[in-house]
FIPAGU-768329 format. One record per residue (C-alpha): x, y, z. Coordinates in Angstrom, 2 decimals. Example, Ala and Ser with C-alpha at 12.3 -4.5 7.8 and 13.67 -1.06 7.14 Angstrom:
<xx: 12.30	yy: -4.50	zz: 7.80>
<xx: 13.67	yy: -1.06	zz: 7.14>
***
This chain:
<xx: 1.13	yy: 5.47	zz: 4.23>
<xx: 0.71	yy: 6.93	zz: 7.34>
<xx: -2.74	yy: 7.76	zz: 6.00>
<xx: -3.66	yy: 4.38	zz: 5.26>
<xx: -2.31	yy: 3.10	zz: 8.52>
<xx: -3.99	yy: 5.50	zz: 10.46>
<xx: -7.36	yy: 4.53	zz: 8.89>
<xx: -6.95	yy: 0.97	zz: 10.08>
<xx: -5.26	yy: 1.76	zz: 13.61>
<xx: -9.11	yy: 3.40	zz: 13.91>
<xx: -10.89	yy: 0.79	zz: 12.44>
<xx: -9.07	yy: -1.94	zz: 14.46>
<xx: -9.76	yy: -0.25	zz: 17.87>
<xx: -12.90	yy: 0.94	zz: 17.11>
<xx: -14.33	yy: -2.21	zz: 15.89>
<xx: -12.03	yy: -4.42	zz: 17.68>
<xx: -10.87	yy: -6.21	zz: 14.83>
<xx: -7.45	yy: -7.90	zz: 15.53>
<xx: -6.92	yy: -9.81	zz: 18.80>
<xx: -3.96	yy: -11.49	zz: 20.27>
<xx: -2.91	yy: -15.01	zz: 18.13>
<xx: -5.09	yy: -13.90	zz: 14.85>
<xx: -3.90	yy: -15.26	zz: 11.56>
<xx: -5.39	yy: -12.92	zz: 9.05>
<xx: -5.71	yy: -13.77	zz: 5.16>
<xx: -6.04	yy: -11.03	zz: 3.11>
<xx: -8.11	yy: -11.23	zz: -0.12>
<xx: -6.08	yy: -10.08	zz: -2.61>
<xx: -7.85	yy: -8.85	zz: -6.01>
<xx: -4.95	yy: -7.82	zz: -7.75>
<xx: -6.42	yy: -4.37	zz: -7.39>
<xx: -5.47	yy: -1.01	zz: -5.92>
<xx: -7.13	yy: -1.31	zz: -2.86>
<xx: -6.43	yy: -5.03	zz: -1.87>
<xx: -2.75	yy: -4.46	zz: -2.73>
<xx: -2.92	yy: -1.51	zz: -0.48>
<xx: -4.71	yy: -3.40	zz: 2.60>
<xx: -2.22	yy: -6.04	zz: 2.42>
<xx: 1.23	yy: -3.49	zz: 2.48>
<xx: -0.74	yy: -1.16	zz: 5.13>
<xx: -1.54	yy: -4.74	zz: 7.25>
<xx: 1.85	yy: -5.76	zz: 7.02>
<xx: 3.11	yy: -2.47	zz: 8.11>
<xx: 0.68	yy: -2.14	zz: 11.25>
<xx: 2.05	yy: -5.84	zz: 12.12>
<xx: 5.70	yy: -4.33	zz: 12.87>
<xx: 3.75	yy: -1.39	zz: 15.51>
<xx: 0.79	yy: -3.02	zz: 16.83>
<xx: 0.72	yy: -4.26	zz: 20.24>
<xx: -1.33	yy: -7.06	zz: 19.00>
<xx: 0.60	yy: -10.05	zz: 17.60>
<xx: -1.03	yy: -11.44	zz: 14.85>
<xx: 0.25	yy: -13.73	zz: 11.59>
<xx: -0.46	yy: -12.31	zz: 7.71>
<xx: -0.71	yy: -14.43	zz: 4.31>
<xx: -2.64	yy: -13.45	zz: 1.05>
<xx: -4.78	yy: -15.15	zz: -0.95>
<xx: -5.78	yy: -14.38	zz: -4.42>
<xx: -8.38	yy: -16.40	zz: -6.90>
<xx: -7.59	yy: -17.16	zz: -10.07>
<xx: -11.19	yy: -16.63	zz: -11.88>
<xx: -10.41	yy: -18.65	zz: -15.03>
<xx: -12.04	yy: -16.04	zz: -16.70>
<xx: -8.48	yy: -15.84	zz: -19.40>
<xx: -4.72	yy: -16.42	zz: -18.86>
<xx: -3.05	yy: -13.95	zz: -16.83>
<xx: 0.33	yy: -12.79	zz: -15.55>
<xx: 0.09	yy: -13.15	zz: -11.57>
<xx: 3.45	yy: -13.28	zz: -10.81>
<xx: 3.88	yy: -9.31	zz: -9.89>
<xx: 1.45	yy: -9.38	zz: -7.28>
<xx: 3.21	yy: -12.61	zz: -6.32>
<xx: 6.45	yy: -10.98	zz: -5.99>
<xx: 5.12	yy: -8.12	zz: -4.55>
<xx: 3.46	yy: -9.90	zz: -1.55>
<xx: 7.03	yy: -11.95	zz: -1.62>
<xx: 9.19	yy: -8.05	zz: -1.11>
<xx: 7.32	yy: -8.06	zz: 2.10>
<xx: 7.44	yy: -10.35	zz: 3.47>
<xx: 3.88	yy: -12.16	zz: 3.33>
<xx: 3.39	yy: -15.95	zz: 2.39>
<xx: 1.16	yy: -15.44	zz: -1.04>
<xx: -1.01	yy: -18.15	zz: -2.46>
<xx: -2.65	yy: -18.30	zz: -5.62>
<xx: -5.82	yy: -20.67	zz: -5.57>
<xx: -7.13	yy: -21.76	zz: -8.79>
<xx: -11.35	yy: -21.96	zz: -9.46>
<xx: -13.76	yy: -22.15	zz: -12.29>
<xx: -15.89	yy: -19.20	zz: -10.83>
<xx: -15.53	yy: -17.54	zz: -14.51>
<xx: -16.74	yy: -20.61	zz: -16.31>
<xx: -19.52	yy: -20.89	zz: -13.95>
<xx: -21.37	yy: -17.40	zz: -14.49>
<xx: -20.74	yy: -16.27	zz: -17.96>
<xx: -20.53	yy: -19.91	zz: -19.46>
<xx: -22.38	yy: -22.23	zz: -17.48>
<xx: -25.42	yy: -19.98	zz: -15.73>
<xx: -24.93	yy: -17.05	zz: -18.76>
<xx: -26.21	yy: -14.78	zz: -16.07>
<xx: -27.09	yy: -11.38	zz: -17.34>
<xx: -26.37	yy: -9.57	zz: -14.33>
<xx: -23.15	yy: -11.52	zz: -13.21>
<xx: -21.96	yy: -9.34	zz: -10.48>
<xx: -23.92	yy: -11.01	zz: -7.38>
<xx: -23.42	yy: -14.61	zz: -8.34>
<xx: -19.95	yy: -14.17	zz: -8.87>
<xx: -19.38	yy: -12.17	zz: -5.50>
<xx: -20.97	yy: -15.30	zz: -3.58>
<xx: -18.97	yy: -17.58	zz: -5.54>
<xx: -15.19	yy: -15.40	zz: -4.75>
<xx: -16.75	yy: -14.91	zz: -1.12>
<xx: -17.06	yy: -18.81	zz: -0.41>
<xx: -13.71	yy: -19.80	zz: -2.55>
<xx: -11.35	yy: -17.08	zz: -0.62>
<xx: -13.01	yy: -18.00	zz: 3.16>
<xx: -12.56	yy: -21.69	zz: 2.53>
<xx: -8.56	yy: -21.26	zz: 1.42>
<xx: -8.72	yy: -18.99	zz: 4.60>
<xx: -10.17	yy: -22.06	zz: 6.91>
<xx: -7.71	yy: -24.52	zz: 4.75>
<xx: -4.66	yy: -22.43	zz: 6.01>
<xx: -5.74	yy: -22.01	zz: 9.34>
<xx: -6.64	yy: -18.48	zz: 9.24>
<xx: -9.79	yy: -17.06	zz: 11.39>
<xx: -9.83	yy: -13.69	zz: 9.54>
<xx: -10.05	yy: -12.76	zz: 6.23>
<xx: -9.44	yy: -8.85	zz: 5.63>
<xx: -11.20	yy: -7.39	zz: 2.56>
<xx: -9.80	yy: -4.18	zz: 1.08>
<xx: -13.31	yy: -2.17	zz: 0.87>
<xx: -13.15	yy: 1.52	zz: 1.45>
<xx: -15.03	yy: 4.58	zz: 2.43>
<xx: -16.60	yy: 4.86	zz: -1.16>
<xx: -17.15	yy: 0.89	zz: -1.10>
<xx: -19.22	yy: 1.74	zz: 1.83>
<xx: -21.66	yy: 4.21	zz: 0.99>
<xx: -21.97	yy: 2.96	zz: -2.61>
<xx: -23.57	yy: -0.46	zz: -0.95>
<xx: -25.74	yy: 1.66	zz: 1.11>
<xx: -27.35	yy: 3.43	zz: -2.16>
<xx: -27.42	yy: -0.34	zz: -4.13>
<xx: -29.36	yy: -1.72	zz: -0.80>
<xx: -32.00	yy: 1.26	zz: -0.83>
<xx: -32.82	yy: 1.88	zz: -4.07>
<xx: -32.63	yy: -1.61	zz: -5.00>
<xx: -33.37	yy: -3.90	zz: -2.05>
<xx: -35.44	yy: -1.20	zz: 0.12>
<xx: -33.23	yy: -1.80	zz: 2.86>
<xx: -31.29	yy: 0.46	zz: 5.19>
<xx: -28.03	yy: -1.89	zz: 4.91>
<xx: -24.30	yy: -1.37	zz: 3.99>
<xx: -21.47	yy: -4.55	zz: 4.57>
<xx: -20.06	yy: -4.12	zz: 8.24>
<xx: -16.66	yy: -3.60	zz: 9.35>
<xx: -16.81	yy: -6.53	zz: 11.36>
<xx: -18.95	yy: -9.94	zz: 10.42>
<xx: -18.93	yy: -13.39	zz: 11.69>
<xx: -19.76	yy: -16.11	zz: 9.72>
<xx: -21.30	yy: -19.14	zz: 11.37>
<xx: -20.75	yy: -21.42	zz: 9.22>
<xx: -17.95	yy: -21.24	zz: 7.87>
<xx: -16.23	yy: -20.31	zz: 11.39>
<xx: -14.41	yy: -17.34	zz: 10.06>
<xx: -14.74	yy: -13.27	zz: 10.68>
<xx: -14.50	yy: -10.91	zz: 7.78>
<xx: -12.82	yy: -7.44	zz: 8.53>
<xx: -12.63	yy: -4.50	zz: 6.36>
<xx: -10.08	yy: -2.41	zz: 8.05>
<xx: -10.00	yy: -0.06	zz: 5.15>
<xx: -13.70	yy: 1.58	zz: 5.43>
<xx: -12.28	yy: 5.06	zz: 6.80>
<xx: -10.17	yy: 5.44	zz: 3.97>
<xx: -11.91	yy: 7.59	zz: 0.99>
<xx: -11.21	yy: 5.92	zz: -2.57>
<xx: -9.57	yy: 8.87	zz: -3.79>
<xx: -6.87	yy: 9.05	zz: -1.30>
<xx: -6.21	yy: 5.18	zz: -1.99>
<xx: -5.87	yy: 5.45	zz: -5.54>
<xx: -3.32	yy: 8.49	zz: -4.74>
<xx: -1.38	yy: 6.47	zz: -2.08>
<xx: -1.25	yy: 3.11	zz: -4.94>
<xx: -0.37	yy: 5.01	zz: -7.31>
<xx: 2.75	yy: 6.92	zz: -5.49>
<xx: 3.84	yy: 3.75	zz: -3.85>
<xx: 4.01	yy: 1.92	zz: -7.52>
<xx: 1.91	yy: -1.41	zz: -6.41>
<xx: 1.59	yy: -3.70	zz: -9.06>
<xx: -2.26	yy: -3.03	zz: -10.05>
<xx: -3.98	yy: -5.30	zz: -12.11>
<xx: -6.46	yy: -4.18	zz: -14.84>
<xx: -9.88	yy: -5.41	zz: -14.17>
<xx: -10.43	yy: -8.46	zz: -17.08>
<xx: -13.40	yy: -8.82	zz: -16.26>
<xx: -16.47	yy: -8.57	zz: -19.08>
<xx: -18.83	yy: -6.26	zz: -17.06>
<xx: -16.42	yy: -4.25	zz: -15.15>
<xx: -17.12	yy: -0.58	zz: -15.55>
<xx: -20.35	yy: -0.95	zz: -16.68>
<xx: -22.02	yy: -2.56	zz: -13.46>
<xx: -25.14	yy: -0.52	zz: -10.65>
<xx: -22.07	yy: -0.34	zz: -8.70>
<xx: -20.30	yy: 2.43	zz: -11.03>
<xx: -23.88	yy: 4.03	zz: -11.41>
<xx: -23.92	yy: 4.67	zz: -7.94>
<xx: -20.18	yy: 5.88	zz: -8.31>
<xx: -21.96	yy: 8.16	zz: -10.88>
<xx: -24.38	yy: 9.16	zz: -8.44>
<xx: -22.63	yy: 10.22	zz: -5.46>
<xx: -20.67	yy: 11.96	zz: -7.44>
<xx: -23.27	yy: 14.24	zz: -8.79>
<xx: -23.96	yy: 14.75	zz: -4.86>
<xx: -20.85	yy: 16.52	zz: -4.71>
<xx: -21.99	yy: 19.35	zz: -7.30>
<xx: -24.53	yy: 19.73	zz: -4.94>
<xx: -24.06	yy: 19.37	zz: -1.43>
<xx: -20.13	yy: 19.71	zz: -0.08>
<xx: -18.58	yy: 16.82	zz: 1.19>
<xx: -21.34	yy: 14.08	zz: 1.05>
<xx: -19.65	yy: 11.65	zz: 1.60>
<xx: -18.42	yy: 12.55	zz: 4.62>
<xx: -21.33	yy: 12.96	zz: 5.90>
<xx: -23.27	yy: 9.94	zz: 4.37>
<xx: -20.18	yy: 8.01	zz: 6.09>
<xx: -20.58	yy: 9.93	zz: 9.50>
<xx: -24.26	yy: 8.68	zz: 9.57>
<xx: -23.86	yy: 5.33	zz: 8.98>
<xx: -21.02	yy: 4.91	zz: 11.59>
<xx: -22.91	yy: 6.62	zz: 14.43>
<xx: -24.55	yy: 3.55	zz: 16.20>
<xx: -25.73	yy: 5.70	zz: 18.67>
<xx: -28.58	yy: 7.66	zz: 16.38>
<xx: -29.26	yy: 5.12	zz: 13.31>
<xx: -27.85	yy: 1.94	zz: 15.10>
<xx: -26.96	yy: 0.51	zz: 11.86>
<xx: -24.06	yy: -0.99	zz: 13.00>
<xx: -25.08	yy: -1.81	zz: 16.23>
<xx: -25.96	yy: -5.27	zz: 15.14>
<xx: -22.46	yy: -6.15	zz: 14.33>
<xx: -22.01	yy: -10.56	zz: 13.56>
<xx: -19.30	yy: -10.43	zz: 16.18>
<xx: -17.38	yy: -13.77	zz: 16.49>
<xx: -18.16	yy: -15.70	zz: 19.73>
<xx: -14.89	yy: -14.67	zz: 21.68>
<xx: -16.25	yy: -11.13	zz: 21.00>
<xx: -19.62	yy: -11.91	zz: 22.51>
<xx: -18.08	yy: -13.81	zz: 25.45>
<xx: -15.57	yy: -10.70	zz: 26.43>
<xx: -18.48	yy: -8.19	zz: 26.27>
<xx: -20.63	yy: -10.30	zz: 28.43>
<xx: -23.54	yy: -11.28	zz: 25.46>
<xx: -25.03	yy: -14.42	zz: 24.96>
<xx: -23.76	yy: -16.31	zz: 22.00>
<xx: -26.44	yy: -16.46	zz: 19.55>
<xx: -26.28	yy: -19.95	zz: 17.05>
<xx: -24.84	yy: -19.33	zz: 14.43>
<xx: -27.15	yy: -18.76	zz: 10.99>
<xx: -26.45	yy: -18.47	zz: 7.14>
<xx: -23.94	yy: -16.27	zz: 5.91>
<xx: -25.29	yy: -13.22	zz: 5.26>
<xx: -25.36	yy: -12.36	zz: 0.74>
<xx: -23.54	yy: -8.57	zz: 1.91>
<xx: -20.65	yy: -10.71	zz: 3.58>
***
């Protein structure tokens, strides 16, 4: 773990993530990575110098009946107050809309359930368990299918619902995470989704990892280039929250619609 923590120790005070009095709710998926944010989160609370409150929220899709009491008990071990919110996001895209590309719709849809339970418990944070690979792979989607120059940022305010998404995993490569999950015996969930594994996301899993046949370690260095504000400035433009804006002496710009990559 010290991996994992030291990945979000460098996220946090990089991107200035975690402030004094935060309550953070962390989205919890069921899956390797969220499972893993939410042990390595509870973890840093015990060492960081900034006090801060934890709880985890998962969605229950509706898409069949599951078991969720292991990640329930799980998140119990530790020590975290768990929730389990109940939605008919599952009924909605592959019943109701019958989209044929599901993914996006149903993102938007898990985005705005999770940061409303987050506002409804009083939380002003909401950590997403995205990492290094999560990264890049959004990069790829948003040029070759968006023509944009875009990834998610570790850091992004949203107006209007009055809450900050963090992603204090994005320094940690997938491969290392899976190792870590898999040593520490977290309770992963299967993905029951319909699509999963056969989504442009896992092409561009495909993709990059033809790049490493090819080119060594491009990953690090596709990762490198979209952290360093200083040449490419993608980043740079970080939706900080206002209390971020006020302590760095910038104007407070009105708040505007929740960005899609959120």
């Amino acid at each position: 773990m010290k991996r994992v923590l030291g990945c979000i120790r460098r996220a946090d005070e990089r991107y200035r993530m975690i402030h004094p009095g935060d309550k953070i709710c962390v989205g919890v998926s069921g899956g390797k990575d969220s499972l893993l944010l939410l042990y390595g989160l509870k973890l840093y609370q015990r060492f960081c110098r900034t006090p801060f409150e934890l709880c985890a929220v998962m969605l229950d899709l509706g898409i069949s009946d599951e078991d969720f009491s292991p990640v329930s008990e799980f998140a119990g071990a530790i020590g975290v107050p768990f929730d389990l919110v109940k939605t008919d996001i599952g009924d909605v895209v592959f019943n109701i809309r019958k989209e044929s590309h599901p993914c996006a719709l149903c993102a938007k849809l898990r985005r705005g359930a999770l940061n409303d339970a987050a506002r409804s418990r009083g939380c002003n944070l909401v950590a997403l368990g995205h990492n290094r690979d999560d990264v890049i792979e959004t990069f790829f989607l948003s040029l070759f299918y968006e023509s944009r120059l875009n990834t998610f940022g570790p850091v992004t305010y949203l107006g209007r619902k009055d809450v900050t998404v963090i992603r204090p995993m994005i320094f940690l490569p997938e491969k290392q995470a899976l190792s870590i999950a898999k040593r520490l015996a977290l309770p992963i969930r299967k993905p029951n989704c319909p699509v999963a594994g056969n989504t442009k996301r896992e092409e561009m899993k495909q993709l990059i990892q033809h790049f490493t046949t090819i080119v060594p370690n491009p990953e690090e260095r596709i990762m490198n280039a979209i952290a360093d504000t200083h040449k490419y400035g993608m980043w740079d433009r970080l939706r900080l929250p206002p209390r971020d804006l006020a302590e760095l002496g910038l104007p407070t710009v009105p708040a505007q619609e929740d960005p899609d990559d959120a």
